[in-house]
N, C-alpha and C positions, 0 to 999 in steps of 0.2 A: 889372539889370546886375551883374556880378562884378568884384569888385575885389581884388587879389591883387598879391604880391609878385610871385611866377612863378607865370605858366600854362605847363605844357610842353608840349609839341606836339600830341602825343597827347590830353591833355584837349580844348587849343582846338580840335583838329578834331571833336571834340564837339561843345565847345558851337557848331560855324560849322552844324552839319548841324540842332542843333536850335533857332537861331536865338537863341540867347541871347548879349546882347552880353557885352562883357569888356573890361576893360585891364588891363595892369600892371605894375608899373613899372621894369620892364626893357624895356621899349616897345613890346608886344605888342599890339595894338588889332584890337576885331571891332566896327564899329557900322554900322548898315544901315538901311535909310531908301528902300524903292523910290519911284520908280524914278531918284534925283537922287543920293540921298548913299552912299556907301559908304567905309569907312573897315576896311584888313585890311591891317594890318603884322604878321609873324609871321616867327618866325626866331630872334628877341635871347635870350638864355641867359646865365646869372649868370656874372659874371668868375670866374675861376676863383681862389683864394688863391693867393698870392702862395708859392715856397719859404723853408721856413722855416732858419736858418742851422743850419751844424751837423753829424753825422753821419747824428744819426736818420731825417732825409728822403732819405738818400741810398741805393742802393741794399743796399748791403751791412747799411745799419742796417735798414730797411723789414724786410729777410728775417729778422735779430736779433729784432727786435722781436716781426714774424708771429712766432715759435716760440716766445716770450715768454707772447704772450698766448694762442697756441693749448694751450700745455701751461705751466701758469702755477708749477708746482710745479720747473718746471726754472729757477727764478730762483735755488737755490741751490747750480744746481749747477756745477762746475765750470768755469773760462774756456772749458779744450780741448774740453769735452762741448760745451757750447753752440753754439764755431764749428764742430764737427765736424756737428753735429746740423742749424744754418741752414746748411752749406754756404760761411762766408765764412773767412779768413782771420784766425789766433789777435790777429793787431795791429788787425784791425777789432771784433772781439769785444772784446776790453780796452778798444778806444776806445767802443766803441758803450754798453758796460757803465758807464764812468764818467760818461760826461753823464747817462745814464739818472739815476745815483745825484747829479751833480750840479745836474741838474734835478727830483730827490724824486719823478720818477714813479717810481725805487726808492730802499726803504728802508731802515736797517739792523734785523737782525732778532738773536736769540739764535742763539747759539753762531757769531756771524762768516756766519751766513746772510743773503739778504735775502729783503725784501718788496715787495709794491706797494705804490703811493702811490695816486694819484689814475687806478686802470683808465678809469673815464670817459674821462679827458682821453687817457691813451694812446692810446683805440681810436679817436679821434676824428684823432689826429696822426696813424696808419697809415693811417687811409680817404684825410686829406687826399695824403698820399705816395702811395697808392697810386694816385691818380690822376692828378698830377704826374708823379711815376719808376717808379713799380714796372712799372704796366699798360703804359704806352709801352717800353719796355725788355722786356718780355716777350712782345710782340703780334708773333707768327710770319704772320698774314694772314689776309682775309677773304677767304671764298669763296661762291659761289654751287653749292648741293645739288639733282638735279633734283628731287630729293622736298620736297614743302610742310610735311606734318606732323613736328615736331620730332619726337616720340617714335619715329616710323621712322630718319628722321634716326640718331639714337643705337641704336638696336637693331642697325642697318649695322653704326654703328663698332665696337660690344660684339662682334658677331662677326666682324668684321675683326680686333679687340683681346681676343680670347680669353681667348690666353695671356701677356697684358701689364697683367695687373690691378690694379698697382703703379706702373705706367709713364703712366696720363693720368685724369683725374678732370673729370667735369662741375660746372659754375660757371653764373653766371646765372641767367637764369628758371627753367628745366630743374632746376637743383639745385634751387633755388627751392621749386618746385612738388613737389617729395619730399619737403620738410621740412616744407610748410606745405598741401599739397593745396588753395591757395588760386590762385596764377598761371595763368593759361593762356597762356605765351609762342607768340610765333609764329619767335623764333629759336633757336639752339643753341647755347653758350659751352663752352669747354672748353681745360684746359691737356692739354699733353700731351708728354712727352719727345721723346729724337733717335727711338728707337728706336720709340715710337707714330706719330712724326711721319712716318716712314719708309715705315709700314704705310699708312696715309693717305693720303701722297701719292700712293700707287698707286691710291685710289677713282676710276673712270671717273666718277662722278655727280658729282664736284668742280671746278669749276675757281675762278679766279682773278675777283673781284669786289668790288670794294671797297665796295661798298652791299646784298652779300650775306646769305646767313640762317645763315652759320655762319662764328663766331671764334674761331681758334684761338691760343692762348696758350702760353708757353713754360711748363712743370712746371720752377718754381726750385730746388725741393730738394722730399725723402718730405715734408718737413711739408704741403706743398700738401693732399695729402690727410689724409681725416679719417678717425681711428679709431676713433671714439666713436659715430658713426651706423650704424646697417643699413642697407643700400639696394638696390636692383636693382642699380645700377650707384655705379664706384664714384665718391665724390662730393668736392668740395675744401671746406675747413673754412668753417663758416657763416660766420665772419669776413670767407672772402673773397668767400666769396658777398652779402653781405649789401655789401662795396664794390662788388660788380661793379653789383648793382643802382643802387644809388645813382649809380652812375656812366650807366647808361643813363638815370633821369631820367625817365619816363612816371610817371603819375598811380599806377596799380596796382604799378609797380617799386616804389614810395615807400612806398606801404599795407606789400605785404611785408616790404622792409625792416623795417621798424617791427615786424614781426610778428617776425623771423628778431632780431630782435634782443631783441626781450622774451624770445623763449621761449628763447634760447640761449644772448645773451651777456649778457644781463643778469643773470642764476644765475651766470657767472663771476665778474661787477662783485661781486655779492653776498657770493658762498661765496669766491672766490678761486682753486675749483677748476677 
């Protein structure tokens, strides 16, 4: 029998097919006993953190921050660069800039520059935001694709989205699985502008489903994507790929994760670069 903080859905439907029981203590239960006893509660998922007070969970700080951590060398540069660069307002940028410094996840550096403090904790306060504000505030809709396999899926959109290479970027497993040749998702993640969104919404193969195989997400500002990877297609920063996962929660998301985070942002934590 397995015993476990969380099993998430996708594992227990595992283990129910291959007969191994389970609980765990978020109230999940598989116990079986032909032909009298059966015992299968499934459904319960971890509370979610509570918001934390402040600017940085809020939306305008979420996008500061993203552009913080995806380009780390820009912590010294100027207020107006920065709000120009996330896309927010110079009076959100000053505010977002000083907690930052009055919470030491920055620090003061030479010549009136700054530093990181604690990256760990930072990237760990963005994932929590990002699940909380960012992602619900960006989530344009889910649809249902007549095509099953993702990778056609996206090949569509890439030549629907041609000449808009700038304008939407793959997230989720799909990124996923470019950066780590590990995932085999059975869905499609992706942000993507007014002007990608535009193009899209003319796919006959799309329509409207809320328990469909393809989400599409608003592109907040150019940081969304990455410039630092190669890829077929173009892809959104591991950062946020590595929340998206996490935020879907399956057994293999989580393996990834861990993976998208050793090999990419843990070298930031490290070098700083």
């Amino acid at each position: 029998m397995v015993f476990a903080d969380w099993i998430p859905d996708q594992a227990a439907e595992e283990f129910r097919k291959a007969g191994i029981f389970f609980v765990d203590t978020q109230g999940n239960v598989f116990i079986q006993k032909p032909p009298y006893i059966v015992v299968d509660i499934r459904g319960k998922k971890p509370t979610r953190p509570k918001a934390e007070p402040g600017r940085l969970i809020e939306l305008g700080g979420l996008k500061v921050v993203h552009y913080l951590l995806t380009h780390p060398t820009a912590v010294g540069d100027p207020l107006r660069t920065i709000a120009e660069q996330a896309c927010v307002g110079l009076a959100t940028a000053h505010a977002v800039m000083r907690e930052l410094q009055q919470r030491q996840w920055l620090l003061p550096a030479a010549e009136d520059k700054r530093r990181f403090g604690n990256l760990k904790g930072l990237i760990e306060l963005f994932v929590r935001g990002y699940a909380l504000k960012l992602r619900p505030a960006c989530l344009l809709g889910r649809y249902r694709h007549q095509k099953r396999a993702p990778q056609e899926i996206l090949d569509g959109f890439a030549h629907r989205l041609v000449n808009l290479q700038d304008h939407w970027a793959v997230t989720g497993g799909m990124a996923a699985k470019q950066l780590t040749h590990y995932l085999e998702p059975d869905t499609v993640e992706l942000y993507a502008d007014d002007q990608a969104m535009e193009l899209l919404g003319t796919e006959p193969m799309l329509r409207d489903d809320t328990n469909g195989n393809v989400t599409i997400l608003r592109l907040f500002n150019r940081a969304v994507l990455t410039d630092k990877i190669q890829a077929p297609l173009p892809l959104a920063t591991p950062l946020l790929v590595y929340a998206e996962l996490l935020e879907a929660g399956g057994a293999r998301d989580m393996e990834t994760a861990q993976m998208i985070y050793e090999q990419f942002l843990e070298p930031t934590i490290a070098h700083g670069t």
